[in-house]
Phi, psi and omega in degrees: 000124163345072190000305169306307185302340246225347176277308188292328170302289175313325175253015158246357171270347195311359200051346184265148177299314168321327178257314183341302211297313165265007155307302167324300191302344223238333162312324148338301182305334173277356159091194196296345187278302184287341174305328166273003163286333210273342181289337153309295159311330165291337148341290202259355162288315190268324192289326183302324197275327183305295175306345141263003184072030199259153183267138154000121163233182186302354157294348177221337126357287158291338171293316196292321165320306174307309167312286179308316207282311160303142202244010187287143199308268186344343179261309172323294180292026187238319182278332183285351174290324202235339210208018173324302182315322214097175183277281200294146170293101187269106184253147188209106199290354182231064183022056169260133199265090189252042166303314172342280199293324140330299180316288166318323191282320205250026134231017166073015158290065212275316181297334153307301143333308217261347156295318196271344184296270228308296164340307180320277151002290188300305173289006191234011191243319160181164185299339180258339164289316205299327211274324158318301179102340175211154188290145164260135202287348124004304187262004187292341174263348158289026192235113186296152185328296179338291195304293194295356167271309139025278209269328185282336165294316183299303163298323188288321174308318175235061204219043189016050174100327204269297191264172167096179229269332169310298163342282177308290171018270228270323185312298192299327151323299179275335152266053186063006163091001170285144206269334173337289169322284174324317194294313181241028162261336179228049180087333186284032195184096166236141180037050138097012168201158217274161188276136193299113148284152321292300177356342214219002178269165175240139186281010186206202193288337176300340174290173179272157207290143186089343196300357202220152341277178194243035128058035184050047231281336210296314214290359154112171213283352170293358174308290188345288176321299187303293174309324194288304217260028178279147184294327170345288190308351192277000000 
């Protein structure tokens, strides 16, 4: 095995993430010798996750990401062999079908995502949001646990870590629940005024961390309030 190849394989079992990621990204590039490296890790990844119960992360995420970008036969037959599905397991207490939003997400389809989350929201939340088309921050706790773990694993998985509402959270936390502080630390505030839907969002990894998704960011933070103070989170 190639040398380079035989370092980047030591630095996607190394377990730490900080090295996966640009192994992953850069394994590809050897054509069918790395692709089979990476399909051993993925091996060993899904028997590892089965064997702690552990859910799927952004780390597999990314493979999958990686994987769709290539035209190469062997990667093709690798998402339909590991990833027909997708990464994530989509549970839902009222069978809503968050596939959509898989797709889009594991092509780096964030504006589109971040269209079909909100409908989602709406359907998991009552029959008259969905019929609104945006949540009354009311109906935001009539949204099952389940579902809102749902749609924040789907971003977070295929966002390296960076979006979804746990994300957003954890921001608003660390800055004293202020919302000033929040709107510009993740972007939704700039030089004293809030950022242009859509245009003015930025649609991809390049965004600042939390900027996605943006969750009925126009109607003002009691939307807000409501997902963060959600039981999910307990």
């Amino acid at each position: 095995m190639d040398t380079k190849l035989t370092a980047l394989k030591d630095k996607l079992f190394s377990g730490k993430e900080a090295n996966q990621l640009p192994a992953i990204a850069e394994i590809v590039s050897f054509g069918e010798e790395g692709l089979q490296v990476l399909e051993e890790f993925i091996q060993s990844r899904k028997t590892e996750n089965i064997a702690t119960n552990t859910e799927p992360t952004w780390v597999d995420g990314k493979i999958h990401q990686i994987l769709l970008q290539s035209q190469l036969p062997k990667a093709i037959a690798l998402v339909q062999t590991y990833y027909a599905d997708g990464v994530v397991i989509l549970r839902s207490e009222k069978a809503i079908d968050y596939q959509p939003i898989q797709i889009l997400l594991a092509k780096q389809e964030f504006e589109e995502a971040d269209r079909i989350t909100s409908k989602k929201l709406c359907e998991a939340a009552s029959d008259d949001a969905l019929a609104r088309g945006w949540l009354y921050f009311t109906e935001a706790k009539l949204i099952p646990v389940s579902d809102l773990q749902t749609i924040n694993q789907l971003w977070l998985v295929y966002s390296e870590g960076k979006f979804g509402f746990s994300v957003q959270r954890k921001i608003w936390l660390s800055v004293g629940k202020g919302w000033e502080k929040f709107w510009l630390k993740i972007g939704w505030k700039k030089s004293g005024s809030f950022t242009r839907y859509p245009n003015e969002f930025i649609w991809n990894l390049d965004a600042p961390r939390g900027h996605l998704p943006l969750s009925n960011q126009l109607r003002g933070n009691k939307t807000m309030l409501a997902i963060f103070s959600h039981p999910a989170w307990s």
